[in-house]
C-alpha positions as CSV (number, residue, x, y, z in Angstrom):
1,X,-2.2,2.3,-26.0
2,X,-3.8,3.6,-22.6
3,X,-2.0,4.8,-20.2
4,X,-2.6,4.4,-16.7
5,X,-1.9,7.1,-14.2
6,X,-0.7,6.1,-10.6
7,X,0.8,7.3,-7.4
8,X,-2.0,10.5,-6.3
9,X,-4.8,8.2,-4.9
10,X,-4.5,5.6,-2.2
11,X,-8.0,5.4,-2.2
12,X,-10.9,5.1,-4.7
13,X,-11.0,7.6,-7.6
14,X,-15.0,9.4,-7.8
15,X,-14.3,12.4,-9.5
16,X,-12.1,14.4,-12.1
17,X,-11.8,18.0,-14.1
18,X,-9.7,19.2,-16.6
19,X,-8.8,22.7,-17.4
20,X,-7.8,24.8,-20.3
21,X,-4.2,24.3,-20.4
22,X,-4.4,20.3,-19.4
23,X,-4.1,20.1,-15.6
24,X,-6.2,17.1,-14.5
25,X,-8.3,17.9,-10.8
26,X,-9.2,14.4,-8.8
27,X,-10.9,13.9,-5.9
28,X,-11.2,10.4,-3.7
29,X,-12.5,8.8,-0.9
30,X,-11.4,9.6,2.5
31,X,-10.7,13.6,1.6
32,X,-7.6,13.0,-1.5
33,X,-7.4,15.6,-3.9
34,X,-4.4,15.4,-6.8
35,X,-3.4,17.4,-9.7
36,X,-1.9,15.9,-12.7
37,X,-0.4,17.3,-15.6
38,X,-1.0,16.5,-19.2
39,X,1.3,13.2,-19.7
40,X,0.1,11.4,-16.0
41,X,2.8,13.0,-13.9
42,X,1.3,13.8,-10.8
43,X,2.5,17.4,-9.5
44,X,0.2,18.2,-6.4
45,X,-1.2,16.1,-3.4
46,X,-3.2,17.0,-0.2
47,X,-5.4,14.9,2.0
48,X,-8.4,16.8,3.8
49,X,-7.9,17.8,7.5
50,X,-11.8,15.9,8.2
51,X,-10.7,13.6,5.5
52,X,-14.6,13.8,3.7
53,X,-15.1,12.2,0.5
54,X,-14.0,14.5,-2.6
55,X,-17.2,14.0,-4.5
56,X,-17.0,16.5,-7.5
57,X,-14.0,19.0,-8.4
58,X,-14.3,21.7,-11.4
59,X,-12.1,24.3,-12.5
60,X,-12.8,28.2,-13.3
61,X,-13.3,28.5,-16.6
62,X,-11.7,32.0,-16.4
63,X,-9.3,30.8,-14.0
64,X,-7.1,27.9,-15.0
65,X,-5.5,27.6,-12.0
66,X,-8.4,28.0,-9.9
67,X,-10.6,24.9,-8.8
68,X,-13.8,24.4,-6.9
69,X,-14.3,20.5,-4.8
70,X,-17.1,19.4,-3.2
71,X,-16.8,17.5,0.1
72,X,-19.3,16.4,2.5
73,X,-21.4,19.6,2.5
74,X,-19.2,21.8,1.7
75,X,-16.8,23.4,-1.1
76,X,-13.4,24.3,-1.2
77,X,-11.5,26.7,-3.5
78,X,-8.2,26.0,-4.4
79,X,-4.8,27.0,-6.2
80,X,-3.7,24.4,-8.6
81,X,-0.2,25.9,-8.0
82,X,0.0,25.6,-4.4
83,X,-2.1,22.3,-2.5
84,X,-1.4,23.0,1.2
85,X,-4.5,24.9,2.1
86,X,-7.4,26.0,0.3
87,X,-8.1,29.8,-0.4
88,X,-11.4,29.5,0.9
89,X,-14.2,27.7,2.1
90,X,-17.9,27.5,2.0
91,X,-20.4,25.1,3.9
92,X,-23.5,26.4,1.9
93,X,-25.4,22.7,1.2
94,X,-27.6,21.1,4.4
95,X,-26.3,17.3,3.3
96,X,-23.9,16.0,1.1
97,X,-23.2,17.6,-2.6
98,X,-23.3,15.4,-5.3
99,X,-21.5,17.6,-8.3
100,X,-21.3,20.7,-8.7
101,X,-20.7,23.0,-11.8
102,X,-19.4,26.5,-12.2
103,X,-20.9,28.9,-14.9
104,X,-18.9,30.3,-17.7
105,X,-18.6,33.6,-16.3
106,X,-17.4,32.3,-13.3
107,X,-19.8,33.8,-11.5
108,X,-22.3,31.3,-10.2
109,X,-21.6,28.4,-8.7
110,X,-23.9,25.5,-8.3
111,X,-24.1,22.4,-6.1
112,X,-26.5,19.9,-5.3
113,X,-26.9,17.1,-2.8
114,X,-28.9,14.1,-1.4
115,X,-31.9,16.3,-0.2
116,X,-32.8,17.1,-4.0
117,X,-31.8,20.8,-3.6
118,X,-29.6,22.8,-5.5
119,X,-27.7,26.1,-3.8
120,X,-26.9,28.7,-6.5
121,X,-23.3,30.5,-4.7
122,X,-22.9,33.8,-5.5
123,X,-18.6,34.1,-6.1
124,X,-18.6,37.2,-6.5
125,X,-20.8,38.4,-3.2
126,X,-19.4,35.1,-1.4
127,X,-23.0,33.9,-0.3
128,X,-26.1,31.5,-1.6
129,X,-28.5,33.5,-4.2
130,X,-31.0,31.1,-4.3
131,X,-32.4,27.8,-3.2
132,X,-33.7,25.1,-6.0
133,X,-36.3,22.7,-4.6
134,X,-37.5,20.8,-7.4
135,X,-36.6,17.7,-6.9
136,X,-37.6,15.0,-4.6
137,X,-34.6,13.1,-4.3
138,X,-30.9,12.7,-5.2
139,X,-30.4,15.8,-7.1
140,X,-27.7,13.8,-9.5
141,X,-26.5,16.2,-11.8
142,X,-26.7,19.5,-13.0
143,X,-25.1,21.7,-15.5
144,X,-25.3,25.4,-16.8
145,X,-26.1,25.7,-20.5
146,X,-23.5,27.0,-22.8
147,X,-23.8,30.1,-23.8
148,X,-26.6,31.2,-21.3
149,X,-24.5,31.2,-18.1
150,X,-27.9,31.8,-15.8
151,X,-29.7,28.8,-16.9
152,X,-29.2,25.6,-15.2
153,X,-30.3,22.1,-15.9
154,X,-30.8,19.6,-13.3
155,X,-31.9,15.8,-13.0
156,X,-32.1,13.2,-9.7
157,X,-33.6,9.9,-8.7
158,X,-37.0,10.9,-8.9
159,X,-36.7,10.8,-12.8
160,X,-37.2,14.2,-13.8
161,X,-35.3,17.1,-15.3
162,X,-35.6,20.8,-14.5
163,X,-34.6,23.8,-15.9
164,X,-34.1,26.9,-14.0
165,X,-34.2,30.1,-15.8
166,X,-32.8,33.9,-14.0
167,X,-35.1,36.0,-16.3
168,X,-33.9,39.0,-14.8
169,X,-32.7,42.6,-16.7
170,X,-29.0,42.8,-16.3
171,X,-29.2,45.7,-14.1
172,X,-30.6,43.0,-11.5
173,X,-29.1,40.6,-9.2
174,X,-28.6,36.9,-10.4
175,X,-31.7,35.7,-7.5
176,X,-34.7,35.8,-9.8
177,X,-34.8,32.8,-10.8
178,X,-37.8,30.9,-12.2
179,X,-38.2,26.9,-12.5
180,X,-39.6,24.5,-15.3
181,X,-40.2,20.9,-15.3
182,X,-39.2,19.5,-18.3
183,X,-39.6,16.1,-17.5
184,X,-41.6,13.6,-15.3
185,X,-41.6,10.5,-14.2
186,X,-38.7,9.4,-16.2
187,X,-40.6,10.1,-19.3
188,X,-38.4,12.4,-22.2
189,X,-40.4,15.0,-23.7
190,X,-40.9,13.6,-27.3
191,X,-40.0,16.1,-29.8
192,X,-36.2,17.0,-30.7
193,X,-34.0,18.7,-27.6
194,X,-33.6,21.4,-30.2
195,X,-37.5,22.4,-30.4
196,X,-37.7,22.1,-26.5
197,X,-34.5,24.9,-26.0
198,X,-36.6,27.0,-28.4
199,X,-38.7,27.5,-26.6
200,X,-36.8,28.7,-23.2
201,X,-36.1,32.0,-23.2
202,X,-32.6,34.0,-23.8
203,X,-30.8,35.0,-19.7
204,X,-29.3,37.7,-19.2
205,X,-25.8,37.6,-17.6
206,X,-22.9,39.7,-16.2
207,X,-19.1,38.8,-17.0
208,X,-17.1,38.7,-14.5
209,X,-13.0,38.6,-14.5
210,X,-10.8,36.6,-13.0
């Protein structure tokens, strides 16, 4: 049977995240952010002091207490442990962010908003590596690919899908990126997803510790 989980939100639910050990991230309407354990209980509330919609949340992957939310244009980093303020905070988008996504490293972060772009956030230097342009609207979605933690995928309004590639040695920083359309006007590419990764090449990355 399903079980419903009550009491964090007053308002309405856009966004969730789970981590490694089971904590549950939300984020809602008028700045609400909650933290649930594993059964539903809900062990953590705090309200945002401008009270911006919590459009996306995502945990560290390296970092299970760590998480990342998106609000307005800007992003938050917060302690799972402890809700009353966050640890720090970044207004690194020009409008609002849409979802954002955090490598498996940990050590790129990447948001995108209405405009179409996409800010790649260095964590480790604390500051915006690069700026994706590529599409020309609502950049919707994005995600890093697993097992290459420098390549990103994209997609937005305007129907297409875009990878973006940091071809760089190791010994160089994560900006040199390189972007490739991989689909347009809404039409998919029509061979298997298998062939088309094939052919992208192998990033380069750095670990990073928590």
């Amino acid at each position: 049977m399903a079980a419903k989980w009550t009491v964090g939100h007053t308002s309405t639910v856009l966004c969730l995240n789970a981590n490694s050990e089971g904590l549950v991230a939300s984020g809602a309407e008028s700045g609400e952010l909650a933290i649930w354990s594993s059964d539903g209980t809900c062990v953590g509330q705090v309200k945002l002091e401008e009270q911006e919609d919590v459009a996306c949340v995502a945990f560290s992957p390296l970092c299970p207490s760590r998480f990342y939310a998106a609000h307005g244009e800007k992003i938050s980093i917060w302690d799972s442990r402890c809700l009353k303020i966050p640890t720090d905070l970044f207004h690194i988008n020009e409008d609002e962010i849409n979802c954002l996504r955090v490598n498996e490293t940990d050590a790129l972060l990447a948001a995108a908003d209405d405009s179409g772009a996409i800010k790649i956030f260095d964590l480790m230097n604390r500051k915006v590596s690069r700026t994706l342009r590529r599409h020309t609207n609502i950049c919707s979605s994005l995600s890093f690919r697993p097992g290459r933690p420098q390549s990103l995928v994209s997609c937005g309004l305007d129907m297409q899908i875009a990878t973006a590639l940091n071809a760089g040695a190791p010994s160089q920083p994560a900006t040199q990126w390189s972007d490739q359309l991989i689909q347009i006007a809404g039409r998919l590419p029509e061979y298997p997803t298998k062939h088309l990764w094939s052919q992208l090449p192998t990033c380069c990355y750095h670990m990073s510790v928590c």
